[in-house]
C-alpha positions in Angstrom: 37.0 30.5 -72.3 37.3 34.0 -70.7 35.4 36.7 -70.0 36.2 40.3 -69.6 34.1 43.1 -67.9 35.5 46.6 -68.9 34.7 49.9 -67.2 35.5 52.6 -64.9 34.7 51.6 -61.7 34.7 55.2 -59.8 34.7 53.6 -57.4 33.2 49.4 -57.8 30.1 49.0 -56.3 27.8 46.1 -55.5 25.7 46.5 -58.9 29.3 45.9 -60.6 30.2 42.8 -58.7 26.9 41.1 -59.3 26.7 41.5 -62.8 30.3 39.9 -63.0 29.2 37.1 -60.6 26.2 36.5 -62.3 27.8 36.4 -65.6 30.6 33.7 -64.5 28.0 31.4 -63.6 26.1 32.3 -67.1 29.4 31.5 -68.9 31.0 29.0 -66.8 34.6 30.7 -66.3 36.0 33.0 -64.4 35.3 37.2 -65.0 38.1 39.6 -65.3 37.3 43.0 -64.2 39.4 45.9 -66.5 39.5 49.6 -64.9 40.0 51.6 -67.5 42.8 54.4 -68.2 40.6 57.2 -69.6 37.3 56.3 -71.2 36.1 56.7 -74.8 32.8 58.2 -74.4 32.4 59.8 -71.0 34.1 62.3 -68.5 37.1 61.3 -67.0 37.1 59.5 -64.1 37.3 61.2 -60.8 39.4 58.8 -58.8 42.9 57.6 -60.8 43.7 54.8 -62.6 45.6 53.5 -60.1 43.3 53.7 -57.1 40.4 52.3 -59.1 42.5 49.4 -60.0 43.2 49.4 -56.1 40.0 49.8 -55.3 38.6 46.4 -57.5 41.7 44.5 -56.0 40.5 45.0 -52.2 37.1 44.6 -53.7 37.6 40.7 -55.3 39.9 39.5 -52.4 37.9 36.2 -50.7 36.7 35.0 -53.9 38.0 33.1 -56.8 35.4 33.3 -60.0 36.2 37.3 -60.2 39.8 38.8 -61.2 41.2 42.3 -61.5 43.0 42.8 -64.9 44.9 45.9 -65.4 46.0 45.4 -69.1 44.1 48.8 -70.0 45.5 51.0 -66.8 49.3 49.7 -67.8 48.6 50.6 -71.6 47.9 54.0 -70.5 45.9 56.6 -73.0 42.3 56.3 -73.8 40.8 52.5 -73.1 39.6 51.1 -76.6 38.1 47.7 -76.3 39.4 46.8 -79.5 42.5 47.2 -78.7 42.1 45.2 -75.3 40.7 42.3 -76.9 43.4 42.5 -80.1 46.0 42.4 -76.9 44.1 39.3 -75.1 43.8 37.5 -78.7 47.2 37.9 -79.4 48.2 36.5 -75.8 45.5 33.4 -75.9 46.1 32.8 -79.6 43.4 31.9 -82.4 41.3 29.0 -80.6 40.7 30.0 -77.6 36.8 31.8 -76.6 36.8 35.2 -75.6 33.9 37.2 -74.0 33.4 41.0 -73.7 30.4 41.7 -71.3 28.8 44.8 -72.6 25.5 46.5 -70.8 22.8 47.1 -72.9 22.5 50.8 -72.8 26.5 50.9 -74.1 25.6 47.8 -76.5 22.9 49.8 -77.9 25.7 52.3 -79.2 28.3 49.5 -80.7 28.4 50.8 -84.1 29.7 54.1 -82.6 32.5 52.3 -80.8 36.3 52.3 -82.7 36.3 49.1 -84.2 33.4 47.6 -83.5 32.9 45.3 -86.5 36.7 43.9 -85.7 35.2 42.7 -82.0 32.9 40.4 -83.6 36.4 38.7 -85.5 38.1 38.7 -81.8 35.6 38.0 -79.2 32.3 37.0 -78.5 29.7 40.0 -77.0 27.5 39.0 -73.9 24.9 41.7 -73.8 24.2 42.3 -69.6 20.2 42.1 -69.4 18.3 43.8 -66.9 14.7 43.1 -67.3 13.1 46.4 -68.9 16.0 48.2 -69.6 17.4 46.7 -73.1 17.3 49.5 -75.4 16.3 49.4 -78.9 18.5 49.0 -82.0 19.5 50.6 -84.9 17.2 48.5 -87.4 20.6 47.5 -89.8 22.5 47.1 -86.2 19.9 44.8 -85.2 19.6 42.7 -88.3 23.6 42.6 -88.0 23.3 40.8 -84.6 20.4 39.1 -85.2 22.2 35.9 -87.2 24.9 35.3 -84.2 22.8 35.2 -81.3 23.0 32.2 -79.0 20.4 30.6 -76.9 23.5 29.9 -74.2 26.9 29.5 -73.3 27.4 26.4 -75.3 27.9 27.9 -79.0 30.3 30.0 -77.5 32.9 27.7 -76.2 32.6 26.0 -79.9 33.9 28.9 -81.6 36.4 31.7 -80.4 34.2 34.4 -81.5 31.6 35.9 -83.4 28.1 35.5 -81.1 26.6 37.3 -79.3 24.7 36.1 -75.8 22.3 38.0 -73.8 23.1 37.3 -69.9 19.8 38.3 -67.4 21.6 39.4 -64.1 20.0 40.4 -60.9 19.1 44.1 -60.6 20.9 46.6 -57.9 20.1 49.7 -58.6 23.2 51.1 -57.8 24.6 53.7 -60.1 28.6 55.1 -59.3 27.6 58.7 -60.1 24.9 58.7 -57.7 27.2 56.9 -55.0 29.9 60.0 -55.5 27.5 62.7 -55.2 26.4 60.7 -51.9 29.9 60.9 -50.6 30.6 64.4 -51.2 27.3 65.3 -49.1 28.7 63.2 -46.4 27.2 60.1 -46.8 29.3 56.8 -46.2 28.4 53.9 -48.9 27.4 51.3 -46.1 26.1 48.1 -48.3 26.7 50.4 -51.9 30.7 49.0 -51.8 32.8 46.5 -50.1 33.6 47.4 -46.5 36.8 47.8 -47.3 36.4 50.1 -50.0 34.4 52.1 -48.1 37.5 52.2 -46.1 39.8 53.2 -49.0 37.6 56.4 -50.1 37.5 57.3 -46.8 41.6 56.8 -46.3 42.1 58.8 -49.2 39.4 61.7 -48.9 38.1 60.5 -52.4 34.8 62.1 -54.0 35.0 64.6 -51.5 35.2 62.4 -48.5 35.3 63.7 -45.0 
């Protein structure tokens, strides 16, 4: 079984890293983190595709459960999961499980996502949990999900796709927006990012670095 964890990381954080960890324990494989090219349903990203792919690499160095994947940042154009996963299917072939880690808040707005009935024919959906912060469904999106949810990891290595997992995770309340703003009015993210990411924003002036 694998596991991917899609998003922008501008720039990885902590709350990122932890979620991932937390979820490879939950699942029993290893995590792939994927930096998107240019997102779907937000502003662009601020730092480069390139730099936040960098950025995850130094992050994920020392470790072994957590792995950078760049499948979206070499495809270019805007980052569909569908398309990621139809990419990873075709590589891994029919049989073999599949993962996409989701948070809440953006599994609350599947049915707006580009394909998002096809992800339930290529991968599995764990749901990232945070304790108070699951947000309510669409009544027909929640009757949809309702018949493939799993108690645990087990069901899921059975089958390549098709249910859905909810993962609890511990909390850091550590939001990337929040961290840029703080580093454009000259604050360093001591214990918000690796050290030596802290390093790389600061080598390379990014979010208005001094």
């Amino acid at each position: 079984m694998i596991a991917i964890f899609g998003g922008t990381y501008d720039p990885v954080h902590h709350g990122h890293l932890r979620v991932a960890w937390d979820a490879s324990f939950a699942l029993g494989c290893r995590v792939r983190l994927v930096p998107c090219h240019t997102p779907p349903h937000r502003a662009p990203p601020v730092a480069d595709p390139q730099q936040r792919a960098e950025m995850l690499k130094l992050a994920l160095v020392g470790q072994d459960r957590l792995e950078l994947d760049t499948i979206e940042v070499v495809r270019g154009g805007v980052s569909y999961t569908v398309d990621t996963l139809r990419a990873l299917r075709a590589e891994y072939g029919a049989i073999e499980p599949i993962v996409a880690l989701v948070g809440a808040d953006a599994f609350a707005t599947l049915p707006t996502w580009r394909g998002w009935h096809e992800l339930f024919e290529l991968a599995h959906i764990g749901v990232i949990s945070r304790p108070g912060h699951d947000r309510a469904l669409d009544p027909e999106f929640r009757e949809f999900v309702a018949a493939r949810e799993a108690d645990d990891a087990a069901p899921l290595r059975r089958v390549p796709h098709g249910k859905l997992l909810r993962i609890a995770v511990t909390p850091l309340g550590i939001s990337s927006s929040a961290l840029r703003e703080g580093v454009a009015a000259g604050r360093e993210p001591r214990w918000l990012v690796p050290d030596a990411v802290q390093r790389y924003i600061a080598a390379f002036e990014l979010y208005g670095a001094p």
